[in-house]
Residue, then its C-alpha position, 0 to 999 in steps of 0.5 A: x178756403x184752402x188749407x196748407x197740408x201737412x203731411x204724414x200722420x200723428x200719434x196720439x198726443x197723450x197729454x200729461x197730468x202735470x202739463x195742463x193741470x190734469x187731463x181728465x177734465x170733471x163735468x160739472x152739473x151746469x145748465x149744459x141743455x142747448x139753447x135755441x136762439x130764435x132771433x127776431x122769430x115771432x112768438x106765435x112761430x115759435x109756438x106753432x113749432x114747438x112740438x118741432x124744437x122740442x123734437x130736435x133736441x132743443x131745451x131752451x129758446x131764447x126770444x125777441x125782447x119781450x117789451x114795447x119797442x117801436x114799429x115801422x112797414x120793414x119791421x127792422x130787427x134793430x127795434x127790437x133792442x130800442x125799448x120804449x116801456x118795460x110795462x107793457x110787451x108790443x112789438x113787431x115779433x108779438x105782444x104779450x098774449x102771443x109771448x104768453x101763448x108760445x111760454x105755454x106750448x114750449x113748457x108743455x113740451x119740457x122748453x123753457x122760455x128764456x128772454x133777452x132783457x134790454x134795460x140799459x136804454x130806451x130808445x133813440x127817437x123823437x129828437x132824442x127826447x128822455x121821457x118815456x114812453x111818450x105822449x103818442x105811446x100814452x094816448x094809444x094807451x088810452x084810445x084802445x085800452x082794452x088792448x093795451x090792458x091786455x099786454x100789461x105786464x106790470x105797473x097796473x097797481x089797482x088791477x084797473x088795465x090802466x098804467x100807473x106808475x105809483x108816484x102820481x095818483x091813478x086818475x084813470x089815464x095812463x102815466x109815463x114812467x122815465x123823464x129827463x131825470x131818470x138818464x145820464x146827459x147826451x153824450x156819445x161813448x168815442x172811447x170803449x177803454x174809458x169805462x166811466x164813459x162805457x157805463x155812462x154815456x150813449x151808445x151812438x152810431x156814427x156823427x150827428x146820431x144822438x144815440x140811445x139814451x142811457x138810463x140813470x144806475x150809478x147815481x147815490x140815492x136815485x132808485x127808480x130806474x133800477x126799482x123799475x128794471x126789477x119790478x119788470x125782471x120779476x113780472x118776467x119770471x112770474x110769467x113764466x120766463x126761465x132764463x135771461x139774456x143781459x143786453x149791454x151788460x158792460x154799459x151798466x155798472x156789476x153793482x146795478x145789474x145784481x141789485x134789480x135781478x129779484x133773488x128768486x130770479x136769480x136763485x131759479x133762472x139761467x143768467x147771462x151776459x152779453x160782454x164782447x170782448x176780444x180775447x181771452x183773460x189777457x185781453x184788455x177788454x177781457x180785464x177791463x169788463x169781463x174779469x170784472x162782472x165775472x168776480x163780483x157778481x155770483x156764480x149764477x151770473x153766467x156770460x156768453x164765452x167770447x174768449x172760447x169764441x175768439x180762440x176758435x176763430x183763431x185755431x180755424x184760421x190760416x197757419x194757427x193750430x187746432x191744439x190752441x183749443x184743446x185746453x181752452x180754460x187752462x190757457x185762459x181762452x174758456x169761462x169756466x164751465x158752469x158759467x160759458x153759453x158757447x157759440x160760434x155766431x151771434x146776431x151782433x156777428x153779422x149784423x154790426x160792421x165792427x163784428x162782421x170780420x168775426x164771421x167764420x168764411x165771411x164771405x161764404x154763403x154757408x161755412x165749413x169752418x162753423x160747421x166744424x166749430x159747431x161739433x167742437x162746442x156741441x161735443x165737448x163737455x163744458x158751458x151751454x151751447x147756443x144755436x143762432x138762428x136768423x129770421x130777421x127780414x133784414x137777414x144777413x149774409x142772404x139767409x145763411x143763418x135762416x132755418x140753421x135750427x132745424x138743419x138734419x146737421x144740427x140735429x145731429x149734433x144736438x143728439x149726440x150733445x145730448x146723449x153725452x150730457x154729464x160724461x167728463x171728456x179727455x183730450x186723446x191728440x192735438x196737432x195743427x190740424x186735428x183734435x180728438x176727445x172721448x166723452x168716457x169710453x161712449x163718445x169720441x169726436x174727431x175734428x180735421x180742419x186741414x184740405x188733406x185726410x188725416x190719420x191719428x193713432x191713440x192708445x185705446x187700453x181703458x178708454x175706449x170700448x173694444x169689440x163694441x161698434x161706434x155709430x157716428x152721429x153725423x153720417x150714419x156711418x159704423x166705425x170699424x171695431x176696435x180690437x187692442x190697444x192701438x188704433x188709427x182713426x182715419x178723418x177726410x179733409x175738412x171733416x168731424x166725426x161725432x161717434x157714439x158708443x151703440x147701445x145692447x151691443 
């Protein structure tokens, strides 16, 4: 896409303490490692490169939903997110000896496991039907039971590799563990501003799809859904997961999702919401769902940052400043720090039309502007960052997400990421085009999203290392050395530079 020039050159825009509430932003200690989002991967692949995401820098991955879900001939990536029973994991991307298999050669690497958790719903099948797992599930239950009592996770309470679910007495064949009881009655959400229907009724794709049907968490004095989602994220942890991805956390009341997450698990794991919303803290679906979860949950429950997201989309765009970005938390387009996972797509993105216009260059095979978004959350110092990578075979957007991880691209900037975990950032300039921050005196970054070279002069005096070589992380490429008080980056058109200070220099 082209980009209106704006010509001349800038001078650095040395932001005042009083404007913006102190320009010296504080870097706290958050769980700031970069996250590998290895979306619909199956588990024995991410064993197999686990030597490979710990050797680009990775700390974390998240994985397919460990639970049964439904399988099919195209394997589609949607039933992952379609649970037909917490107790045991099965699905197209694995079970639970391969989920096992892939938390081991991670942790040995020094990658923690997280685990995108589905537990708002189940699945939408049967005719719609409300108990769970079903008659089928329960007869390959006990026809092959000694695969199945391998991918128990829990609910086995006499160890017997038979599923009981403490209620009935265990006779040795298999129990259910949701009816018609345990779910709000069939009704599909029309309206996503009336929050009763958000939270209560059935997420539906478009007239006669009956939904997914939502399981009961509001009801006084009903326990058993939210006793069965606790019993499932505490088996989770003692198998080692150390992090969680709350599917549909806004479907599910604040009150319900603190309740069935164990206080060992939350005291021990990195927590985080999946809550879309359109903006940032003066958007409606920001006050109606976001502000909520965020001020009555702990400080432990953190949340993806589409407020970031959406000002990044914006700041991108067409006619709207890079400087909207500079101070994202100030305005109210950030989470703050120790709470944001920050990304520049998620597998909701491509994959939901509703989202699709989120897409940076939609229609690109790859994109520029994702490029660059990419170095402003790998570079700043502020929430987790997340790398979406996409090995759906329902892949979208002809593979453009497909092996993103591993890209040279990315692991350099997750090197430089990396290299300046910890380090307080200033902004140094701002304009509609180009942004600039240091990361102490060892790391600068510079952004020029225009379709013209851009030059910014800053002043360097206790801020930057003078007589001392900058090597960008990005093209391998030595930054001429700073010699005073001023200095003038040069950035070509549609570039970033992530340069880092050179050690024993």
């Amino acid at each position: 896409m082209k980009r209106r020039s704006l010509a001349g050159s800038i001078t650095g825009l040395m932001l005042s303490l009083g404007g913006f509430g102190g320009w010296l932003v504080g870097s706290l200690e958050v769980k700031a490692d970069v996250i590998l989002h290895a979306f619909d991967w199956s588990y024995a692949d991410i064993a197999d490169k686990a030597e490979a995401i710990s050797a680009a820098g990775y700390k974390a991955v998240l994985v397919t939903p460990p639970l049964k879900s439904p399988k099919s001939a195209s394997c589609e990536w949607w039933l992952r997110y379609q649970p037909q029973d917490f107790r045991v994991i099965d699905h197209c991307d694995g079970n639970k000896e391969s989920l096992v298999l892939a938390i081991q050669a991670l942790k040995a690497r020094g990658v923690k496991t997280y685990a995108d958790v589905v537990v708002n719903h189940m699945a939408n099948e049967r005719n719609g039907s409300t108990t769970f797992p079903g008659d089928l599930s329960l007869r390959q239950y006990q026809n092959d039971s000694q695969y199945w009592s391998r991918q128990i996770l829990y609910g086995d309470s006499n160890e017997n590799g038979v599923l009981d679910n403490g209620v009935l007495p265990d006779d040795g064949i298999p129990d259910g563990l949701f009816g018609t009881q345990d779910f709000h009655s069939a009704a599909c959400i029309r309206d996503y501003s009336n929050s009763i229907s958000v939270v209560r009724d059935r997420i539906c794709g478009p007239y006669p799809d009956p939904g997914l049907p939502d399981l009961v968490d509001t009801d006084p004095g009903r326990h058993w859904v939210n006793d069965q989602r606790r019993k499932y994220m505490q088996a989770l942890y003692d198998l080692g997961i150390r992090g969680f991805r709350i599917d549909a956390a806004k479907h599910m009341p604040n009150s319900a999702i603190s309740s069935f997450i164990p206080e060992e698990v939350t005291r021990n794991s990195h927590l985080f919401a999946e809550i879309i919303t359109s903006g940032g803290a003066t958007s409606g679906d920001y006050q109606q769902f976001l502000e909520p979860y965020l001020r009555e949950l702990p400080p432990q429950f953190g949340a993806y940052d589409f407020p970031l997201f959406n000002a990044l989309k914006q700041a991108f765009s067409f006619g709207r400043p890079l400087s909207d970005v500079a101070f994202p938390y100030a305005t109210g387009n950030a989470l703050e720090n120790s709470r944001a996972v920050t990304m520049v797509v998620t597998h909701d993105i491509p994959y939901n039309d509703v989202f699709r216009s989120l897409i940076f260059d939609q229609d690109a095979p790859s994109s520029v502007d994702e490029g660059l978004a990419y170095v402003y959350i790998m570079g700043r110092d502020g929430g987790t960052p997340l790398v979406f990578d996409d090995q759906s075979d329902g892949r979208s957007n002809n593979g453009r997400w497909r092996d993103v991880w591993s890209s040279d691209r990315m692991r350099r900037m997750i090197a430089f990421h990396n290299r300046m975990h910890g380090k307080p950032m200033e902004v140094l300039a701002a304009d509609a085009c180009t942004l600039m921050w240091r990361r102490q005196e060892d790391g600068i970054v510079a952004i020029n999203k225009c379709d013209q070279q851009r030059s910014i002069t800053v002043d360097t005096r206790f801020k930057l290392k003078w007589n001392h070589p900058y090597r960008d992380m990005l093209t391998d490429t030595l930054l001429p050395e700073i010699m005073g008080p001023s200095y003038t980056f040069n950035l070509p058109p549609r570039t970033a530079r992530m340069w880092f200070a050179l050690e024993g220099s």
